[in-house]
N, C-alpha and C positions, 0 to 999 in steps of 0.2 A: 164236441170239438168244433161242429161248424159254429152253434152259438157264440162260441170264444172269439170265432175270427169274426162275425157278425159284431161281438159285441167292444168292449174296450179293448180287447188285447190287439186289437187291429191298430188301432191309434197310439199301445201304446209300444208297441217294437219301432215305432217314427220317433216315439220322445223322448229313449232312454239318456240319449246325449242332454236333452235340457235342464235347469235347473228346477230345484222343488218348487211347487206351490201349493196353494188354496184348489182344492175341488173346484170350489164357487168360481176362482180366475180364470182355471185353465178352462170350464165349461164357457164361461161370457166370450173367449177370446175363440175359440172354436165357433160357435153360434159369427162370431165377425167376421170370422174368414169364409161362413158359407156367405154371408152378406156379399163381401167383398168380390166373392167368387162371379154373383149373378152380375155383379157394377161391369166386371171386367169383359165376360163375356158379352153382356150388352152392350159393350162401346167395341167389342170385338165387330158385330153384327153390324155394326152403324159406320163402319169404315167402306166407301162408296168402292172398295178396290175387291171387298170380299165377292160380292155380289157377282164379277168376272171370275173371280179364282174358284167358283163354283161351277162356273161351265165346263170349268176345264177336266174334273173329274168326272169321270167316264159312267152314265148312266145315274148319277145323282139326283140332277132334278129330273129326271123323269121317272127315276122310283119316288121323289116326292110326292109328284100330282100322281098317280098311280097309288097311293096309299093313302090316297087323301077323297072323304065321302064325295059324290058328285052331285052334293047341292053347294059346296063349296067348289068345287072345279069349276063348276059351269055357270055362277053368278053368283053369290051372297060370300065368296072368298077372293076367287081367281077369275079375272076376266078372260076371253082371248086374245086380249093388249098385252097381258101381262105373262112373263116366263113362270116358269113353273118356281125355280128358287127365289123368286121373290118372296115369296111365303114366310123366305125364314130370313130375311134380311131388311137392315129398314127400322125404322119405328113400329113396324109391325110385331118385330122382333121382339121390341123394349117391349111392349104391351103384353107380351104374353107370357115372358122372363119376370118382369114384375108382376105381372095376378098370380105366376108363380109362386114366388117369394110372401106375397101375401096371402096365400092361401096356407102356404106352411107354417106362418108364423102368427097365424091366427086361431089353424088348428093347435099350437102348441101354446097358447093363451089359453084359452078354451080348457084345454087339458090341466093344465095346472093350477087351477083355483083355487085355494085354498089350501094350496098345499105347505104345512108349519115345519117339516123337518127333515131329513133325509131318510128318516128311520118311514115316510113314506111311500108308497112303491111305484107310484108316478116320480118319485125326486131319481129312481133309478134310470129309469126311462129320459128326465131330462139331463142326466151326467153321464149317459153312455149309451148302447147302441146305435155309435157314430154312423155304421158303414148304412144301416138301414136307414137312419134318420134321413142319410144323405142322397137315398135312392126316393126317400120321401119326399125332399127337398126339387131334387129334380122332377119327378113324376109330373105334379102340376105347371111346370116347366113347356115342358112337352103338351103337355095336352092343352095348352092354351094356344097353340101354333092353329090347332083346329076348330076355334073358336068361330064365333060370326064377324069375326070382326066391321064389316060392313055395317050393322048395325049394333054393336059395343062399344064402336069407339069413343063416342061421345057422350056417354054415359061413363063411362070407366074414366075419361080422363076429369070430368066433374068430380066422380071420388075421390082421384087423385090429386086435385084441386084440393080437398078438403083436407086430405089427411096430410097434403104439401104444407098447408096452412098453420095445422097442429103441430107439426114436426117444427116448422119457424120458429113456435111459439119455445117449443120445448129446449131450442136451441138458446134462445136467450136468457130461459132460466141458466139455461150450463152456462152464458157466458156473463150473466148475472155472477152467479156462482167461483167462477173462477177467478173476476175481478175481485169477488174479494177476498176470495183467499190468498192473490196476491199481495193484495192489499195490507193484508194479514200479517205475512210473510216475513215482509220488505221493513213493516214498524214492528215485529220481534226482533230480525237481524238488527234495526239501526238500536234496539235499547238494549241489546251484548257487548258488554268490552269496550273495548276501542276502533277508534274508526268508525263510529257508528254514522258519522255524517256522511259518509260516504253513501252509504242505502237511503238517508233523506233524496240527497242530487239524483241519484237514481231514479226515485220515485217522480221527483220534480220534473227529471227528462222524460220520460216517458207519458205522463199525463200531458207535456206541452206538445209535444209529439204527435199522441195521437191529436188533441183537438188541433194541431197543425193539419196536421193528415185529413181532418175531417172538414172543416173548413176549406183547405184548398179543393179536394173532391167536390163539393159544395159550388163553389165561385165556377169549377172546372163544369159542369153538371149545367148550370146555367146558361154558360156560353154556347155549347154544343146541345143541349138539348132545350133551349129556352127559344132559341132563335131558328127560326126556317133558314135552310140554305141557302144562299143568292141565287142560288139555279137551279132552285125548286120552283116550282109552280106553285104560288101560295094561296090556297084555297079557303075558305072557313073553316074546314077541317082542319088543316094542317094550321092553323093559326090559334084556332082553339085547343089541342093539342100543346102546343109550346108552352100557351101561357099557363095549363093547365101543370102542364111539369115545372112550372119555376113558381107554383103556389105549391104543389108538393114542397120541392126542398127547402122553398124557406118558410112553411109552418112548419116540418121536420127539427131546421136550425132555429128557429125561435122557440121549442120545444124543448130541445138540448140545451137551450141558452135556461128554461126556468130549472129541471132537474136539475142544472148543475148549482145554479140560486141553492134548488133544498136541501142538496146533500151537505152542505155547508153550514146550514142553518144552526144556529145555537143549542136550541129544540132540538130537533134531528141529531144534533151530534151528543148531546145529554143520553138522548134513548139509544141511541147506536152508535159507539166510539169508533168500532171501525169506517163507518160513513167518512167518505174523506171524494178527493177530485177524480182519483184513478179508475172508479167505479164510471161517473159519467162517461169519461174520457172514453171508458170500453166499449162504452154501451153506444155513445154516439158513433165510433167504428161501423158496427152492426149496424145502426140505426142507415148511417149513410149507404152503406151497401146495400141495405134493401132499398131504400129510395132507387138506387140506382138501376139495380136488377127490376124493380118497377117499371119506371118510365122507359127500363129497354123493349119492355114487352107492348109498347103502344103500337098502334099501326102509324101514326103520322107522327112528323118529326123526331123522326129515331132513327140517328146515322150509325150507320156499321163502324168499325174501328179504323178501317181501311181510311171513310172518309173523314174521319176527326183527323189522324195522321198529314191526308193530304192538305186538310185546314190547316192546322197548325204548321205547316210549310208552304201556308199562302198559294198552294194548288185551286183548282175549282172540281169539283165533284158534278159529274156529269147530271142532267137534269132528270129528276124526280127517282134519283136514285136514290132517296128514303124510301121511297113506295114497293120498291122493289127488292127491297133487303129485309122483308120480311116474309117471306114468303119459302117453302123449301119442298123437294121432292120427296118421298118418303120410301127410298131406296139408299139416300146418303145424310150425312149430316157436316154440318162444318160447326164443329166444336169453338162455339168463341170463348173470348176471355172472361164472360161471366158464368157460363158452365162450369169453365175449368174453377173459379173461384170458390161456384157453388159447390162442387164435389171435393177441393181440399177442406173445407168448412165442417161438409156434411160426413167427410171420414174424420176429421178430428174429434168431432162431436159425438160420434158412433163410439170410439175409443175409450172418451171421457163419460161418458154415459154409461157405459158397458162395465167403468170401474166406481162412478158414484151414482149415478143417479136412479141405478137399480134399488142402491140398500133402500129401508125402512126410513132414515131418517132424509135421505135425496126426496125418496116420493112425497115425503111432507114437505119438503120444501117444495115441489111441485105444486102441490095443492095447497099452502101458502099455510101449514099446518103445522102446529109445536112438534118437538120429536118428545115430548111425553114419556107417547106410547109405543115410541121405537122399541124394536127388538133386536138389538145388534149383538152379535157374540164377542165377548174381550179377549183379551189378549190370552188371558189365562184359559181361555177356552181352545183357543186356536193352537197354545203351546202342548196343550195335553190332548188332542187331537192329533198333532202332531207324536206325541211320543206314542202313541197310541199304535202308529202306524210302522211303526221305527219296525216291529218284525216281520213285519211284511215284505220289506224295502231295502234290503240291503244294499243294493250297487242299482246305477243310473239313476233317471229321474223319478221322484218320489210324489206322488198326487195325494194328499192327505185331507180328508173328510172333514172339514169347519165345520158342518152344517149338522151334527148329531142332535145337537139339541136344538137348534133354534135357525131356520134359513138364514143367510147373510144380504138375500136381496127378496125383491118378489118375483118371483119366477115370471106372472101373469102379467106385471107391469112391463119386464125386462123382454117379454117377444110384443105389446104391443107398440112401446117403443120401438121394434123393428119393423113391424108392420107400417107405420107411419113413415119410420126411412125410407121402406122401399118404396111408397108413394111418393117420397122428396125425389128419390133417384129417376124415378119415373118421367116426372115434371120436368125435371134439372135435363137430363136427357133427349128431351124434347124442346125442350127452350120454354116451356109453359105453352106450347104451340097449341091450337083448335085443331081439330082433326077435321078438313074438309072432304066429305064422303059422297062419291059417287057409289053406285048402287055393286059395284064390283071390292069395294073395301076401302083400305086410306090411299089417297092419292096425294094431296098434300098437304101440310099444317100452316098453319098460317099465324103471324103473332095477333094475341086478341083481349082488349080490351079490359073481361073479366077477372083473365090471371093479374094485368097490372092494379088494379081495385085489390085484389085478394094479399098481392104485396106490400100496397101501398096500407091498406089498413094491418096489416101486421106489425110493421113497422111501428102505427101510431099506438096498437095491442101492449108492444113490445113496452114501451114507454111508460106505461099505464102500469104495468108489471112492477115495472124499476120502481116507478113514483112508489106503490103502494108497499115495496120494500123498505121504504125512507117513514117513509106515515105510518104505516102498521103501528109502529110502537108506540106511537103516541094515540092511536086511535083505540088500540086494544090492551090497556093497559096493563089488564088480568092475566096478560099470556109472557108467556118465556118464548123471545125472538134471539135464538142465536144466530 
């Protein structure tokens, strides 16, 4: 009996209301919402208001520091500057919410190597035992609060660096990927029936669109981060800085200007008929946004939103208040508008990944590889899987086993992909911030340098990616590029 409520039957007296599906969906879509779960909590922790609403319960942080070893109390955790619930609020918070997170979803990589079918008894373990998985999920949660942080920080965000870097990467395969399936889409609907011109105009909008949208951003990007403020104090730094951001965007836009030359090309479109403008057009979206999200993480000439606004309303921005806008306490955060951009991105992407980019033939496309040797189960597999399960099921929601013969994704690719999220979310949470450490732990982060380089060359990654989408075919002529 306990193992039942331990194991599915716990999750599934929540799901009887839902409709049927896939094993494989309903496990990916559980696995998001523990993701989801740590996102929310750690911007829970990072609101500067919690930090107060924890004084206020009665004996809290002082069973903190009271349960906490006393070489962390007394200097390598908690100074005597610091309250005792600072510990668990802050960036110090996100730090240890994601080693969390990545330790769970490393361990469950780890685990599932190799694993070809459901008929193996690790595939039971990754489609059920929610309630434990999920005390698993938290456990390193916790125990990273008690970490060194003092001397972790800045190693751990270097990782996170890294694995921020791969997760970009991986992003632009999906949004690679998705252009063109729209692309796809859009010239099957226009060659149906009637009215098919109507899906050309559509297409036509939306590529002028974006490379509107991209362009303007671009021109806009310039003004504001090309130029020093009038009441700035303009130093060689901050001058080198500016010019350095307006060779960014415009090798960026001269960049976008040749991709979109190739996708066009005669050649190019002989070996890949879907190759068309809508594909650049996406790409340079992306493209621009990391530019952007780049040069916001410099330390000089990088104004906050507040003071583009007062610019653009002909205001003066107090002096050398670039210098000072990057800079932040590590008890609060002030969530800007490229956080927030990066974290609707990085859920959408979580979502779409979680439903393609798992399978056999996604991870080939990842590694730029034919689907050959995919192993996908059809349709006729999935129907009789389906009937399969018909008596077991009678009334509510029905979860039916795809996976007897043949995985539908790889298990071991689909948590390092998580793993790499939670180091996006990490980054994204912290603004790409340096952890500056006094000998008591983080005190504050500061924007730096590094992460804009780590952006900035993604970006150019990115492009290289797209280019070698366009070329493949004609470079490798022996292979089958769907």
């Amino acid at each position: 009996m306990l193992a039942c409520c331990v194991g599915t039957s716990a999750c599934s007296l929540c799901c009887k209301c839902c409709p049927s599906c896939k094993n494989s969906t309903s496990t990916r879509i559980v696995y998001a919402v523990f993701l989801l779960l740590g996102v929310i909590v750690s911007c829970i922790l990072l609101i500067p208001g919690v930090r107060q609403g924890l004084d206020k319960v009665p004996g809290l942080c002082n069973g903190i520091q009271q349960s906490l070893p006393v070489n962390i109390v007394n200097g390598k955790g908690l100074s005597t500057g610091l309250a005792n619930c600072d510990l668990v609020v802050g960036y110090r918070a996100v730090y240890a919410i994601c080693f969390g997170m990545v330790c769970f979803f490393t361990f469950m990589a780890l685990l599932m190597i190799c694993v070809k079918s459901s008929k193996d008894p690790r595939a039971k373990f990754q489609n059920g035992l929610w309630l434990f998985k999920f005390i698993m999920f938290v456990g390193p949660m916790v125990g990273g609060f008690y970490l060194p942080w003092g001397t972790m920080a800045t190693p751990w965000m270097i990782l996170g660096m890294i694995g921020a870097f791969l997760f970009i990467l991986v992003q632009l395969v999906l949004v690679v990927d998705f252009a063109y399936a729209w692309n796809e889409k859009f010239l099957e609907k226009a060659e149906e029936g009637n009215g098919h011109k109507g899906w050309y105009i559509a297409l036509l909008v939306f590529t002028v669109l974006f490379f509107a949208i991209t362009l303007t951003a671009a021109g806009l990007m310039i003004y504001f981060y090309g130029f020093p403020d009038q009441n700035t104090v303009v130093t060689d730094s901050v001058q080198q800085a500016c010019n350095t951001h307006k060779t960014f965007v415009s090798v960026n836009l001269v960049l976008i200007v040749i991709i979109s030359i190739v996708a066009v090309l005669p050649q190019v479109q002989n070996a890949n008929p879907k190759s068309g403008l809508l594909q650049p057009s996406v790409i340079a979206l992306y493209v621009i946004y990391l530019t952007w999200s780049a040069i916001s993480n410099d330390i000089d000439c990088n104004p906050s939103l507040t003071q583009i606004y007062i610019k653009l309303n002909g205001g003066a921005t107090t002096p050398n208040a670039t210098a000072t806008s990057n800079s932040t306490g590590a008890f609060g955060s002030q969530v800007d508008a490229i956080s927030i951009i990066s974290l609707v991105i990085w859920f959408v992407a979580i979502i779409y990944s979680s439903m393609r980019n798992s399978s056999h033939s996604n991870v080939g496309r990842l590694t730029m590889k034919g689907d050959g040797e995919s192993v996908i189960l059809t349709d006729t597999d999935d129907k009789t899987s389906e009937k399969g399960d018909d008596e077991d099921s009678e009334w509510g929601q029905k979860v039916y086993d795809n996976e007897k013969d043949a995985v539908a994704y790889n298990y071991t690719f689909f948590h390092l992909m998580f793993v790499l999220a939670s180091f996006y979310v990490m980054m994204t949470l912290t603004n790409w911030y340096k952890p500056e450490i006094a000998q008591s732990g983080i005190v504050t982060l500061t924007a730096s340098r590094p992460a804009m380089w780590v952006k900035i060359a993604s970006s150019w990654v990115c492009l290289l990616i797209y280019l070698w989408t366009l070329i493949a075919p004609l470079v490798l002529t022996g292979r089958e590029f769907n």
